[in-house]
C-alpha positions as a printed NumPy array, in Angstrom:
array([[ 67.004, -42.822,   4.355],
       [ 63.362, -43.464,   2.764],
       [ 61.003, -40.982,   3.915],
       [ 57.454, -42.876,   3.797],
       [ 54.672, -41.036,   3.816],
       [ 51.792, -41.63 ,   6.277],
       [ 47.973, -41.096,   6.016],
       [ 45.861, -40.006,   9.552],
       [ 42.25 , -41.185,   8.913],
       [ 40.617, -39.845,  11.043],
       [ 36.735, -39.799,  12.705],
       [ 36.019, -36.197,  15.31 ],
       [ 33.886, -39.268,  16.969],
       [ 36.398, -41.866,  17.452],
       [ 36.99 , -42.087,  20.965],
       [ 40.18 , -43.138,  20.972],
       [ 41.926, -40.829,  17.981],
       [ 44.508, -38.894,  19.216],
       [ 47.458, -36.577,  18.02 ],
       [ 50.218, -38.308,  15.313],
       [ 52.434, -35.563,  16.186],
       [ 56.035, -38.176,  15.277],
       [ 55.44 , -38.163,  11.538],
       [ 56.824, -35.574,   9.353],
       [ 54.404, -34.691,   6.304],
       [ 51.666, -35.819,   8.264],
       [ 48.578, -36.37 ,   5.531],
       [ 45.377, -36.238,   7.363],
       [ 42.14 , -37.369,   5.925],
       [ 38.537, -36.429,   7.907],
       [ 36.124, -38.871,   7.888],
       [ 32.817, -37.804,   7.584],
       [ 30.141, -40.867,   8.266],
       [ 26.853, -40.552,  10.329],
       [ 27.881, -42.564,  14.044],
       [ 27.474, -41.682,  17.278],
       [ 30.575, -40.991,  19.457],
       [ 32.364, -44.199,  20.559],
       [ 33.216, -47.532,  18.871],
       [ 30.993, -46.275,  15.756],
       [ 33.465, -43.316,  15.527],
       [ 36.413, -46.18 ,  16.104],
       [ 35.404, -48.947,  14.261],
       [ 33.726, -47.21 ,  10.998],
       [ 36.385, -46.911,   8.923],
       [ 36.388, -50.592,   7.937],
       [ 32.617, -50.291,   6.764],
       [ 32.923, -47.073,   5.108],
       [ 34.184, -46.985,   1.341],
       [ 35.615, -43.904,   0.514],
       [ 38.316, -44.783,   3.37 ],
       [ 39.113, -47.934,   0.521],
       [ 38.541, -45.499,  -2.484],
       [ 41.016, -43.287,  -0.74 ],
       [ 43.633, -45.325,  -0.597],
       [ 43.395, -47.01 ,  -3.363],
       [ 43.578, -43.275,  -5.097],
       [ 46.839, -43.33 ,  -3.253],
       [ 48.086, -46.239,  -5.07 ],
       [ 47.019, -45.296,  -8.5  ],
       [ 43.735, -48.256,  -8.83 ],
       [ 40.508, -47.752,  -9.738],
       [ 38.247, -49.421,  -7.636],
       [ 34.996, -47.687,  -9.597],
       [ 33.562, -49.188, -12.85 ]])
């Protein structure tokens, strides 16, 4: 069986986070952007690039020049 490994980003202001308690090796990631608790917490991610730089460090690209 292929274990796959899984990345929890994550916002302490996203109002609808919650526990990932079924993966094994559970890699969580923090992020840390100025919002105020709701949909800013939620819906940040996708505006924020170090949640692209940090995946794409995952991968092995270099998204910086």
């Amino acid at each position: 069986m292929i274990k796959v490994a899984f990345t929890d980003y994550y916002h302490l202001k996203d109002s609808i986070r919650g526990h990932l308690d079924y993966y094994e090796k559970l890699d969580k990631v923090e992020m840390k952007y100025q919002v105020f608790w709701g949909n800013q917490g939620h819906f940040g991610y996708w505006l924020n690039s170090s949640f692209y730089e940090n995946i794409a460090d995952r991968f092995g690209v270099c998204l910086k020049s």
